[in-house]
C-alpha positions in Angstrom: 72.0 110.1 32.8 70.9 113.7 33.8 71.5 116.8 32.2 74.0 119.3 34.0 71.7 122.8 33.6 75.1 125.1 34.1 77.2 123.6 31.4 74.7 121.4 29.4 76.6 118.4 29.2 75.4 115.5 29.7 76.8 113.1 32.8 77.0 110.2 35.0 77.2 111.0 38.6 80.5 111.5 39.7 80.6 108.4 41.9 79.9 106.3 38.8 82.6 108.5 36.7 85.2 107.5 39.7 84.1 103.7 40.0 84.5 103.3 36.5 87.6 105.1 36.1 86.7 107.7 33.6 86.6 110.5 35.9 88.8 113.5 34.1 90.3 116.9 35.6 87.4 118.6 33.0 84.7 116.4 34.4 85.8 117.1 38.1 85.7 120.5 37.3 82.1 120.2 35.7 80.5 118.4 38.8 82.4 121.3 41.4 80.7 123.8 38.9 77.2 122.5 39.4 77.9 122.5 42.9 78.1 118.4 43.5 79.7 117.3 47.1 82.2 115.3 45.9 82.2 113.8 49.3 78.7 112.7 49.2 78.2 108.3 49.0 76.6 107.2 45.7 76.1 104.2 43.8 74.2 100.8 44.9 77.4 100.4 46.9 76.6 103.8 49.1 80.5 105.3 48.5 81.9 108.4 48.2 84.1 108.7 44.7 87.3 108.4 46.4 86.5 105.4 48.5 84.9 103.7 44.8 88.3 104.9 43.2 90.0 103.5 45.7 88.1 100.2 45.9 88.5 99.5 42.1 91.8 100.8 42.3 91.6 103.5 39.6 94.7 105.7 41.6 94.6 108.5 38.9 91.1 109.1 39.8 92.0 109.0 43.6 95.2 111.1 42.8 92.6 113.8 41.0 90.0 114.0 43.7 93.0 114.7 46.6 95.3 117.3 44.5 92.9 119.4 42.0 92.6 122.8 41.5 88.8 122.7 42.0 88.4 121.0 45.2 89.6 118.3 47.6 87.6 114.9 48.6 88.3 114.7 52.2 90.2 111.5 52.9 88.1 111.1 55.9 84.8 111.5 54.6 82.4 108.3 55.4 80.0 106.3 53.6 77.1 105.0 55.7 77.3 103.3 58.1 80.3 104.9 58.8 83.0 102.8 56.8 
């Protein structure tokens, strides 16, 4: 885990928060604080957190990263290549 310098908490990456399903409106606000792309593709699978959300099927995480107050994950963001 790494530490987050702006709120000193300490985190997973939010791709790992939204394949595991324990992504939370606080969290989501935490990573958009400390200026994480919450588009960007992580994980060994190379996703964005709303395609891992969606892929394990955790629909309150995807519900949180399309309707937030902090940001939006754009529904048409890719992960390489392209998918």
């Amino acid at each position: 885990m790494r530490r987050n310098s702006l709120t000193h908490v300490k985190m997973t990456d939010i791709y790992t928060d939204a394949w595991n399903g324990t992504l939370t409106e606080a969290r989501l606000q935490q990573y958009v604080q400390a200026k994480v792309d919450v588009d960007q593709p992580g994980g060994p699978k190379s996703l964005t957190p709303l395609a891992a959300a969606c892929l394990r099927g955790n629909l309150d995480i995807v519900n949180l990263l399309l309707n937030n107050p902090y940001c939006n994950a754009s529904s048409n963001a890719t992960s390489p290549p392209n998918r």
